[in-house]
C-alpha positions in Angstrom: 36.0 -69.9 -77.5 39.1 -68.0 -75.3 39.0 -64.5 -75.6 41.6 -61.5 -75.8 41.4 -61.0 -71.9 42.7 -64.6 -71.1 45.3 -64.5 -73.6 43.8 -66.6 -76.5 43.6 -64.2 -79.4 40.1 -65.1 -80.3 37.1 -62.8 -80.4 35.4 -62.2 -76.8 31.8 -64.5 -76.7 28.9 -62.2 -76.8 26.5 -61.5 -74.3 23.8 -63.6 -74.0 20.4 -61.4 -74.4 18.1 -61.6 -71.5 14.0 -62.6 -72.2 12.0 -60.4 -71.4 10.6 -61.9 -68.3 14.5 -61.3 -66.7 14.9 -58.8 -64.5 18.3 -56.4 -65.6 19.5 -57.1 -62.0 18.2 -58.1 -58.7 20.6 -57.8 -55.2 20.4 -56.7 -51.2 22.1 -53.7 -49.3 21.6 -52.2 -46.6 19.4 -49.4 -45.7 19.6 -47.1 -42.8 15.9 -46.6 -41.6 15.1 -44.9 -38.4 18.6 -44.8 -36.8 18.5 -48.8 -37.9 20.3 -50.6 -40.5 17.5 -52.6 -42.5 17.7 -55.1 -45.5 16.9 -53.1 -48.7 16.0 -55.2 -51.9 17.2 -53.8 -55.3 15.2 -54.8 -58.2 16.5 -52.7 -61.5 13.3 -54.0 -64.0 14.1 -53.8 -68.0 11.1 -52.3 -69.7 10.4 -50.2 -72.9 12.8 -47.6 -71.5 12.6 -44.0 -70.8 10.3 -41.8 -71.8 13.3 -38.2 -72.1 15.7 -40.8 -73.9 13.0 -41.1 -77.1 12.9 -37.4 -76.8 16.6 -36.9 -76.7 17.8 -38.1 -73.3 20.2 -36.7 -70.3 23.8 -35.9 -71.3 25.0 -38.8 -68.8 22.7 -41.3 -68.7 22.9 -44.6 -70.2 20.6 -46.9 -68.4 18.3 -47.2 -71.3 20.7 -49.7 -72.8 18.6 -52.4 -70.7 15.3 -51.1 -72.3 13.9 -52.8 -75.0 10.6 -51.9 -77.3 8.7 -55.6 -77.4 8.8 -55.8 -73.1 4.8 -56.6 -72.6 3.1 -55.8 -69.4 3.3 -59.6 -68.9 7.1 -59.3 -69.2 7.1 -56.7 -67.0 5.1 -58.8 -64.1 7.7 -61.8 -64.0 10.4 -59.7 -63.9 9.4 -58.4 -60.6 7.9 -62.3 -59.2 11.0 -63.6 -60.2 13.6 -60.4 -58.6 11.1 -60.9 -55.2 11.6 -64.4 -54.7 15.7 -64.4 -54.7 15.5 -61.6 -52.1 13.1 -63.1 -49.7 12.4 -60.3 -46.7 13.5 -56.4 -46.7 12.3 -53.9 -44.8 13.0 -51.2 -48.1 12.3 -52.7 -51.8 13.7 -50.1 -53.9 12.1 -50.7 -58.0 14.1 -49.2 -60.6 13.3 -48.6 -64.2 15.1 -46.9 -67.0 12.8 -44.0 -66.5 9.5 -43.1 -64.5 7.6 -46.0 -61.9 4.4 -43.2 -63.0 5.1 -43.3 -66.5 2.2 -45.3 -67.3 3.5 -46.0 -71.1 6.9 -47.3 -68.9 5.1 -49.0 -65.9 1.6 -50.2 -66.8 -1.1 -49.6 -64.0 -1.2 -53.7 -63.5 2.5 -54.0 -63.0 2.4 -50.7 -61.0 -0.8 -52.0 -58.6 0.6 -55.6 -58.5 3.9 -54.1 -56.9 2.2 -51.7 -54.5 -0.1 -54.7 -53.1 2.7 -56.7 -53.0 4.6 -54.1 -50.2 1.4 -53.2 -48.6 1.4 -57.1 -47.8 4.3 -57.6 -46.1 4.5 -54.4 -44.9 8.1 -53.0 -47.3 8.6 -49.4 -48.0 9.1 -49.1 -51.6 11.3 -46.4 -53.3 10.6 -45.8 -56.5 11.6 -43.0 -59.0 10.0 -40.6 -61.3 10.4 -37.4 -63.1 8.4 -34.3 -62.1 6.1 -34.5 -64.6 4.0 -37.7 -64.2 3.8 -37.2 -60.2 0.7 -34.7 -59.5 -1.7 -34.9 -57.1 -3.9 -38.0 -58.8 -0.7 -40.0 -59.6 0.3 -40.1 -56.1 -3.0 -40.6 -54.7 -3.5 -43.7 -56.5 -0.4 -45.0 -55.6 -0.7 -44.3 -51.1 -4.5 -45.6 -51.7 -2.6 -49.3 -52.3 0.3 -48.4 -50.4 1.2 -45.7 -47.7 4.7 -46.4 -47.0 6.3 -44.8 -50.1 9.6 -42.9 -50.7 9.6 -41.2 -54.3 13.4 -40.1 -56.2 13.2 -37.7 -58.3 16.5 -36.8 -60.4 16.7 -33.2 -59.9 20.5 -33.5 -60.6 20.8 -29.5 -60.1 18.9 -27.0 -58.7 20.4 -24.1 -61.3 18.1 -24.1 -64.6 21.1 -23.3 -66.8 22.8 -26.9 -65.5 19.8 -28.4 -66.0 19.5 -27.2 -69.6 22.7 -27.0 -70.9 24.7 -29.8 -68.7 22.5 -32.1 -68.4 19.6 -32.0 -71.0 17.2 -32.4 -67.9 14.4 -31.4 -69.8 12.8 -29.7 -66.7 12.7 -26.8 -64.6 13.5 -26.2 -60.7 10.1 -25.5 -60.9 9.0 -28.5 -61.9 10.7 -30.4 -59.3 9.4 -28.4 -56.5 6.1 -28.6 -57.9 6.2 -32.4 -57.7 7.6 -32.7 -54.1 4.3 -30.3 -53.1 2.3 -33.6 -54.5 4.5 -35.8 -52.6 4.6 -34.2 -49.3 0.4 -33.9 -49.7 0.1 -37.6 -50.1 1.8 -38.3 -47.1 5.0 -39.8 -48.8 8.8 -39.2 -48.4 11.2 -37.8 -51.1 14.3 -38.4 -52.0 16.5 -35.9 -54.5 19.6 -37.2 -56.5 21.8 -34.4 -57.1 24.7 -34.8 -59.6 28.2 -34.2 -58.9 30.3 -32.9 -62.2 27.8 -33.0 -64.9 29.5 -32.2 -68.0 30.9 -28.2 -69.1 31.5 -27.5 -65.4 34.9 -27.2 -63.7 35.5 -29.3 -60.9 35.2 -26.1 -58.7 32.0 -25.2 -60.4 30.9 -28.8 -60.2 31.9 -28.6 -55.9 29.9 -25.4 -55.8 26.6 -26.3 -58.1 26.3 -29.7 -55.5 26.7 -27.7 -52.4 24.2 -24.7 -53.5 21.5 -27.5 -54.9 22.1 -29.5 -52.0 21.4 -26.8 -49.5 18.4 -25.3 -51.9 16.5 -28.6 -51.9 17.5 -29.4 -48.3 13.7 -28.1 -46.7 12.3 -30.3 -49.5 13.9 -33.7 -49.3 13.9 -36.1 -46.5 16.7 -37.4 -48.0 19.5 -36.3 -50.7 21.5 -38.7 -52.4 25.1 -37.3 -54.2 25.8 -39.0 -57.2 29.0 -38.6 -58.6 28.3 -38.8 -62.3 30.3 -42.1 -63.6 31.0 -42.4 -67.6 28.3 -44.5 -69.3 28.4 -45.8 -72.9 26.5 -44.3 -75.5 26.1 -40.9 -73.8 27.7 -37.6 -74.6 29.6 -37.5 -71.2 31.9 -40.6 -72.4 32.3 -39.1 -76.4 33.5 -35.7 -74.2 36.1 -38.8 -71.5 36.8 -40.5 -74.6 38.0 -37.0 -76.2 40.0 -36.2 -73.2 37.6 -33.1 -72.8 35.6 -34.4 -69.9 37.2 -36.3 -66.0 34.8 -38.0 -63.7 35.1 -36.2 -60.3 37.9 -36.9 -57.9 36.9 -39.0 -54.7 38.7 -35.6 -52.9 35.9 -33.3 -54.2 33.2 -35.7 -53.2 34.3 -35.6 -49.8 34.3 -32.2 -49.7 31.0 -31.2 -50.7 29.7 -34.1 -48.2 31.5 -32.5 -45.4 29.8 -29.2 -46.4 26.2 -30.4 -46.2 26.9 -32.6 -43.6 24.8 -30.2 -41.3 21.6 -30.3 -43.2 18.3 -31.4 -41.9 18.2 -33.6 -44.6 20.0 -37.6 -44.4 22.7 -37.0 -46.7 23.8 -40.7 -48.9 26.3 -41.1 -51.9 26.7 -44.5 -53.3 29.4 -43.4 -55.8 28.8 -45.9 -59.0 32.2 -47.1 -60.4 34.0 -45.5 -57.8 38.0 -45.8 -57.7 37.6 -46.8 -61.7 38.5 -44.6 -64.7 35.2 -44.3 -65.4 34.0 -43.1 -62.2 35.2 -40.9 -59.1 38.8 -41.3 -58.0 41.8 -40.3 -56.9 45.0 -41.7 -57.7 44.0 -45.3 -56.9 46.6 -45.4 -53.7 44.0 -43.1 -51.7 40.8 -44.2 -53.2 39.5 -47.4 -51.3 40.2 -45.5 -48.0 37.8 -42.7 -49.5 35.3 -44.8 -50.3 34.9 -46.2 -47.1 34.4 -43.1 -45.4 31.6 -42.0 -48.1 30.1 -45.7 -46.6 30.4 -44.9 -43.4 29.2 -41.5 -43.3 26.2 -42.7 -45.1 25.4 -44.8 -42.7 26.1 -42.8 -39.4 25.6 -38.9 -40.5 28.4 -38.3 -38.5 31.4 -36.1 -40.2 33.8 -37.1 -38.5 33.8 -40.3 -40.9 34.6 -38.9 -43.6 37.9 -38.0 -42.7 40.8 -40.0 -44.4 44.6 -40.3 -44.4 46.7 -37.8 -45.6 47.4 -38.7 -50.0 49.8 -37.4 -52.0 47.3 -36.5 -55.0 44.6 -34.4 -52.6 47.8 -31.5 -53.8 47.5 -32.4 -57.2 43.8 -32.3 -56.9 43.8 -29.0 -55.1 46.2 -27.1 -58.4 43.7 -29.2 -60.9 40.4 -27.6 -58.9 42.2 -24.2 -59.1 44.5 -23.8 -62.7 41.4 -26.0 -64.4 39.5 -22.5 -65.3 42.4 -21.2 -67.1 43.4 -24.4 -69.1 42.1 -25.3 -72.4 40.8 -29.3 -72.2 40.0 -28.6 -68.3 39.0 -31.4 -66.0 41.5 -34.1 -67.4 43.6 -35.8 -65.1 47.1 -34.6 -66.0 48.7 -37.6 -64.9 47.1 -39.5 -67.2 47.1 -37.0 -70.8 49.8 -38.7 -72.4 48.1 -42.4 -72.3 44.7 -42.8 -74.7 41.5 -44.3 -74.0 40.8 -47.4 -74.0 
């Protein structure tokens, strides 16, 4: 069957469903570890999903979508055999889930064991991630007893409360979080905080500021923090607010910014930006943006500022009246550029 996008006029095939046993998506990057750029393995596992999602779920996130109810523990176990043997050797294996690697009810014990033994074996730290509330002092014991080298994300997205609660739907404190890095740091293990960059309700100004105030409030915490520039997922509020012309992914311009601000923490400071230089994630005016994201790249890599500069753009004016008229126009945060045109 042709479909629309090559001209045909018939209906697009669907998407073959994964089994179980399929991993959602398996691929190598690199890694900066000690001052060295190291294979990392990425295995993204599909499993009964998130624990916050049943319960209501974070205004942005849409990751869920590869979760599904029937995934056994069995499922869950050749999912990560089979993401292990196309990457072959990594110095980092970084195993994501939909949720929580401690969630027990996400990541059964067996999976969770069988993964630890498998890095303490060839010698891999694993990154994992988890929310606050299933890493306490037991949790993380259990997990260095199989496996010492261990790096543990935790989403803390903001460190205001308010953001937390009413821009994100966290449903956590900043109390919470630094409660669980306390159980990280006394189990010997590193920790990594994503911080969000625009969550929905916030100005791009406010967004700049919440990023650089978190970023600098978690900095004595975190051996490393990651900026994520939030990037519009289906089926989450932040896309019915972009689809409504009431909500604009962040400009590449203001991620630069707040990385050249807390370029001088103690912390390593990464950003990754997902769907960067597309609608649906950070950009500028598409001229400017490849050149942008190359600098985030390198300065992710090499710490140094200096490589995040970028050639003078057009739009980085535009971007400078949107960050500053934004709080007194109704519909704020819409590229202006773009008003007259709908969604797609």
């Amino acid at each position: 069957m042709v479909s629309d996008e090559h001209g045909g006029g018939g209906r697009r095939p669907r998407r073959r469903k994964p089994a179980n046993d399929e991993p959602a998506a398996v691929w190598k990057e690199k890694e900066l570890v000690a001052d060295e750029q190291v294979d990392a393995g990425v295995v993204i596992l599909r499993t009964t999903g998130c624990s916050h999602f049943h319960a209501g779920g974070c205004s942005m996130c849409g990751y869920n979508a590869e979760s599904s109810a029937d995934i056994s523990a069995e499922d869950l176990g050749r999912q990560f055999e089979r993401a292990v043997s196309k990457l072959g050797d990594v110095a980092v294996l970084k195993v994501y889930t939909s949720g929580s690697f401690l969630d027990r009810s996400e990541v059964p014990s067996t999976v969770a064991g069988s993964i630890l033994d498998h890095c303490a074996g060839t010698s891999t730290r694993l990154l994992f991630e988890s929310r606050p509330e299933y890493v306490t002092d037991e949790s993380m014991a259990a997990v260095v007893e199989r496996h010492g080298n261990v790096e543990v994300a935790m989403g803390l997205e903001s460190a205001n409360d308010r953001v937390l609660k009413y821009s994100v739907n966290k449903g956590f404190t900043f109390s919470d979080y630094e409660r669980a890095t306390k159980a990280i740091a006394g189990a010997g293990a590193r920790i990594r905080t994503y911080l969000l960059l625009k969550p929905p309700f916030l100005t791009e100004a406010e967004a700049m500021e919440d990023a650089i105030a978190s970023a600098r409030k978690v900095d004595h915490l975190s051996d490393t923090i990651s900026i994520n520039p939030v990037n519009v997922q289906k089926g989450t509020l932040v896309e019915r607010l972009w689809k409504g012309w009431a909500y604009r992914p962040p400009w590449l311009w203001s991620v630069l910014h707040v990385l050249r601000e807390i370029s001088s923490l103690d912390a390593r400071i990464v950003c990754d930006p997902t769907g960067g230089g597309r609608e649906r994630g950070a950009h500028n005016c598409g001229e400017c943006d490849g050149a942008s994201l190359e600098a985030i790249s390198r300065f992710s890599m090499s710490q140094d500022r200096a490589d995040l500069d970028v050639p003078a753009c057009g739009c980085r004016d535009l971007w400078e009246k949107v960050t500053s008229l934004e709080p007194y126009v109704t519909g704020g945060g819409c590229d202006l550029q773009r008003f007259s045109r709908p969604r797609p």
